[in-house]
C-alpha positions in Angstrom: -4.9 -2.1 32.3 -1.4 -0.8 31.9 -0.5 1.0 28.7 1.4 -0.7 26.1 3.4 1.9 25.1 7.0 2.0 26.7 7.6 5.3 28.5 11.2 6.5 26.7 13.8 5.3 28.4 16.7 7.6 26.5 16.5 10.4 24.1 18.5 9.7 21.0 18.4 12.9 19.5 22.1 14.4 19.3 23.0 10.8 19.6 25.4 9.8 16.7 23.9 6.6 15.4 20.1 8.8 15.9 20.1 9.2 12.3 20.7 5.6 11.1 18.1 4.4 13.9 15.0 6.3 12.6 16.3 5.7 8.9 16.3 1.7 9.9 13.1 2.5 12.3 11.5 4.4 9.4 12.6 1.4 6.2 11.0 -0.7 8.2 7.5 0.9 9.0 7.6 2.0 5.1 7.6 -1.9 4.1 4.9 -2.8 5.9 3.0 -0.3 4.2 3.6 -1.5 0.8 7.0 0.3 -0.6 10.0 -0.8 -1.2 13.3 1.4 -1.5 13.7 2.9 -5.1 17.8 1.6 -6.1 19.8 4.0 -6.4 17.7 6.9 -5.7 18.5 7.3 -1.9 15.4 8.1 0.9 13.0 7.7 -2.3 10.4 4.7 -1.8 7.7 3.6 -4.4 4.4 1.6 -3.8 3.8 -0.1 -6.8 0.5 -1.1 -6.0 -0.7 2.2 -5.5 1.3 3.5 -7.7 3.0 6.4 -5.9 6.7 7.6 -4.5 7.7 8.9 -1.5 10.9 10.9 -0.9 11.9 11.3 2.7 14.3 13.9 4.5 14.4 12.5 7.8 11.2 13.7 9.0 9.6 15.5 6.0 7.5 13.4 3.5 6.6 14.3 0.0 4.3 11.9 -1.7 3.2 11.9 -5.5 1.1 9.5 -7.1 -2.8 8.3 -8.5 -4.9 10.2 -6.0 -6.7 7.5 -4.5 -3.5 5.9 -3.9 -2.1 8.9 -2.1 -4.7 8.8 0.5 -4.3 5.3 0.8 -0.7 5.4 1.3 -1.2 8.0 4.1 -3.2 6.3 5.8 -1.3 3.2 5.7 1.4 5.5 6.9 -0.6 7.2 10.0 -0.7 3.6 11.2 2.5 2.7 11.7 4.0 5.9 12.1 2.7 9.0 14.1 2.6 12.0 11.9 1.3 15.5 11.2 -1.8 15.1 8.6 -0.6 15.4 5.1 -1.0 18.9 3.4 -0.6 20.4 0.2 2.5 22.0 -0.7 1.2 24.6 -2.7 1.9 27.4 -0.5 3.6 25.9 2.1 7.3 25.2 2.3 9.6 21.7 2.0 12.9 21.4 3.4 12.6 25.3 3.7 12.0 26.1 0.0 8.6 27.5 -0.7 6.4 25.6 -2.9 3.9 27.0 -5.4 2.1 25.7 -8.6 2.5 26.0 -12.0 2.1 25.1 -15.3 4.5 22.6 -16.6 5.3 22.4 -20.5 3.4 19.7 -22.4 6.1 17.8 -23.4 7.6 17.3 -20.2 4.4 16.6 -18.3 4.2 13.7 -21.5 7.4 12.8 -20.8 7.1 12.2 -17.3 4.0 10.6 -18.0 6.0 7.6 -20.0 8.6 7.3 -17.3 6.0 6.7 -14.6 4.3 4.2 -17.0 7.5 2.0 -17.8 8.6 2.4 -14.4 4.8 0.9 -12.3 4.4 -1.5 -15.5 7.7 -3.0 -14.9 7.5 -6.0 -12.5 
């Protein structure tokens, strides 16, 4: 049985339009996953279902969101898309910043609470 994948025909890297066709490439494999672009926030997606949001930086994914909906948006993700398994960012690095926890103020962690609520209980 041949195999159904296509053996690459021309690397795009360096190419000018590279970045517009993973961007299209990558919309598209996000939609069928559940999210849908965030207006006016650009490379930030949101499944409202699951109730989570993705930013994207051309390869490098940050995800927040319900736990159980996290995993199940990865793993939507790892189906359509081929990827490194997800990994926390405390103590690793994202988009070459280093990333550590620690303990928000209560008022903002309320106050972010009531923006995710207005924002996944709009329809």
């Amino acid at each position: 049985m041949k195999d159904p994948v296509c053996p690459l025909r021309l690397n795009l890297y360096g190419h000018p339009l590279a970045g517009l066709i993973w961007e299209k490439y990558l919309e598209e494999k996000l939609i069928e996953c559940g999210f849908e672009k965030v207006r006016g926030w650009e490379c930030m997606y949101q499944n409202k279902k699951e109730q989570t949001m993705l930013s994207v930086y051309v390869d490098d994914f940050k995800m927040a969101g319900k736990t159980q909906g996290v995993k199940n948006c990865w793993a939507a993700i790892a189906k359509k898309i081929d990827l490194d398994p997800p990994q926390n960012l405390s103590g690793n690095s994202y988009l070459g910043v280093a990333q550590e926890d620690i303990e928000p103020p209560m008022d903002l962690i309320e106050e972010k609470r009531l923006y995710w609520n207005r924002l996944y209980n709009k329809s």
